[in-house]
Phi, psi and omega in degrees: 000146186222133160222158213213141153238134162297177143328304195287357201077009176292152166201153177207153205230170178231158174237137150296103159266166188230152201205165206252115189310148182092324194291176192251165181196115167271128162256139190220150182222111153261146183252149175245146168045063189248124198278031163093346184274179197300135176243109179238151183238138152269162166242174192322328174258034172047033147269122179328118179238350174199123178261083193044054188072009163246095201332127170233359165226131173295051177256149073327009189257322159316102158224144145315060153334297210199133153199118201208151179329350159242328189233171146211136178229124148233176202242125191249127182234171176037062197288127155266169178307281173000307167255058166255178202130198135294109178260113192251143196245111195247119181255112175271105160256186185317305165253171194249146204207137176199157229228159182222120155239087166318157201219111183238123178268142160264148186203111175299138180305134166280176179316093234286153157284086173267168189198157179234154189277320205227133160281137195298134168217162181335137162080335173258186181256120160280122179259076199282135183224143197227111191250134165259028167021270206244100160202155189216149319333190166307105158303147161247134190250153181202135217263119159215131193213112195092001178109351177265162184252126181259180222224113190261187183242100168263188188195144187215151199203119181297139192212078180079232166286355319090154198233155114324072186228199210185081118359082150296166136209178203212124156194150185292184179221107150280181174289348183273004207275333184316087155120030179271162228225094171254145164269153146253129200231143186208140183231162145176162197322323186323315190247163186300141191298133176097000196268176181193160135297157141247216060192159188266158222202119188241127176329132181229083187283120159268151202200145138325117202273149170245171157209166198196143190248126164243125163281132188286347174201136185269032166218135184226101175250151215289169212067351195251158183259119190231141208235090203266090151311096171237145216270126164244147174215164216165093144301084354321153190280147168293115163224065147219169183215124170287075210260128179214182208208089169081220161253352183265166170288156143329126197275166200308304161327288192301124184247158190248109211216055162090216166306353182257178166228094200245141135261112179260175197008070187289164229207143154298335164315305195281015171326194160094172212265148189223096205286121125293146163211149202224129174203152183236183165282350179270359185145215248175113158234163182191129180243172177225121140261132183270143192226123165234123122319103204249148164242111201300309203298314179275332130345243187328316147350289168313292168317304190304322186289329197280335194292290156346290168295344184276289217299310182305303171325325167289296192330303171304307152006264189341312173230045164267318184285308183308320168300301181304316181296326170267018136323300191295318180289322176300310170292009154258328159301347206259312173299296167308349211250294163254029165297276192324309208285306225289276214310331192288342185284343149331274170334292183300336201259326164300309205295307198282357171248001182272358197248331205275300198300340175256059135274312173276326192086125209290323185303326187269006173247158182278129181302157186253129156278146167257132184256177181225118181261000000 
């Protein structure tokens, strides 16, 4: 703030404003004890814009807000660089005595100019860079990437009234890095506190392709219709897709549609292994399904046949034993049967020689030994 007193005691003061480019900026000159003498307002090239209270340039951007025995006030809109400077508040008394109220403009950073010098690819190194044009002072720039701030080298250069100023960072990359989001954030007095530039960048990571066969159903029986997805990524996306079955051809049926495959009313024929393949300039992918075809008919069959063969097998068990016993039983009747018939033909043969001795008289005969078999 700045003010002068006359002799008469007249006095008149200023404020310095400071104003944003595009913005309003009020110049205000108060006077003490003031008698009626010429109040003239300058702009920086010391031309006269208001003669007591009365327009002497031909701005429209310049109006008389107020003029009265303690203030004068105008009003600047849509302040440029151009018009900053000393603005003079001139009171003619007997001497003439007058005040500066500077006007300092400011010029908010635009949105940053983000840029990659090179395409990024897996496994390599990115470089990114963030332009400021036009801000006054030197915008400061800043790096968030994930919510963290990664740490660039900047660098800047005056162009008149306004700074240039320019930003790198460097990080490695992968593929999960692919459509991730970095910020360039750019502050400086120009905006309002807590405000910022922005603006965002989304990663463009070239990648190898991959693939994967999704079957539309995990039981495959003969007649149904299976319909094979294979799921691909990539960077560039692959756009063609390959279907092949082995060493054999594809089967007649089957039609092959971009990423689908459909086999309709299927066979055990069609059995066998069944290939995608994918490729970019960046590599090679090939996913496999194995197609086994079940046959309901023969599936029951089978089951139905095993209860049958466990039941003949006993039966056969069963009278594999019934034969051995009755063998064992025979053959032991047979043995006891002629045990008995000896001793009793024994037995007939002691009663006749036991009546002949005594008849003959036991002293002139020789005793019979008995042999027992």
């Amino acid at each position: 703030m700045g003010g002068g007193l006359d002799r008469t005691g007249q006095e008149v003061q200023t404020e310095n404003v400071t104003v944003a480019e595009g913005g309003v900026a009020e110049i205000t000159c108060r006077l003490h004890q003031y008698d009626g003498s010429i109040v003239v307002i300058q702009n920086p090239a010391r031309q006269t814009l208001f003669f007591n209270g009365t327009r002497a340039l031909k701005d429209e951007r310049f109006q008389l807000e107020e003029f009265s025995p303690r203030r004068v006030r105008i009003r600047l809109s849509d302040a440029r660089l151009e018009d900053e400077g000393g603005y003079f508040c001139q009171l003619y008394t007997e001497d003439t005595h007058h005040q500066i109220a500077t006007l300092t403009v400011l010029v908010a950073p635009e949105n940053p100019v983000v840029e990659v010098r090179e395409q990024a690819v897996e496994g390599g190194e990115v470089e990114v860079s963030c332009l400021v044009p036009r801000s006054r002072p030197a915008a400061v720039l800043r790096w968030y990437r994930d919510r963290k701030e990664l740490k660039g080298v900047s660098s800047q250069q005056e162009n008149g009234k306004v700074w240039r100023v320019i930003s790198q960072v460097r990080f490695r990359v992968d593929r999960k890095d692919d459509g991730g989001i970095i910020i360039c954030e750019a502050q400086n007095q120009a905006l309002p506190s807590g405000h910022s530039k922005q603006t965002q960048y989304e990663l463009d990571v070239q990648y190898s392709p991959t693939a994967r066969i999704h079957a539309s159903q995990a039981v495959v029986r003969e007649g149904d219709t299976l319909v094979l997805t294979c799921a691909v990524t990539g960077n560039p996306r692959p756009n063609q897709i390959r279907w092949n079955r082995g060493n054999e051809s594809l089967p007649e049926r089957a039609e092959a549609l971009g990423e689908t495959l459909t086999l309709p009313g299927l066979v055990s024929a069609d059995n066998g292994t069944y290939t995608c393949e994918a490729s970019n300039k960046h590599g090679h992918a090939r996913a496999l399904y194995v197609l086994v075809v079940y046959d309901p008919g023969a599936v029951v069959e089978a089951q139905t046949s095993v209860p049958y063969a466990i039941v003949g097998g006993i039966l056969a068990l069963l009278v594999f034993l019934i034969i051995c016993v009755l063998v064992g039983m025979v053959w032991c009747s047979v043995r006891q049967k002629g045990s008995y018939l000896t001793h009793e033909a024994s037995g007939l043969d002691e009663q006749g020689e036991a009546r002949e001795a005594f008849l003959n008289g036991s002293d002139g005969h020789k005793r019979k030994e008995e042999f027992f078999i």
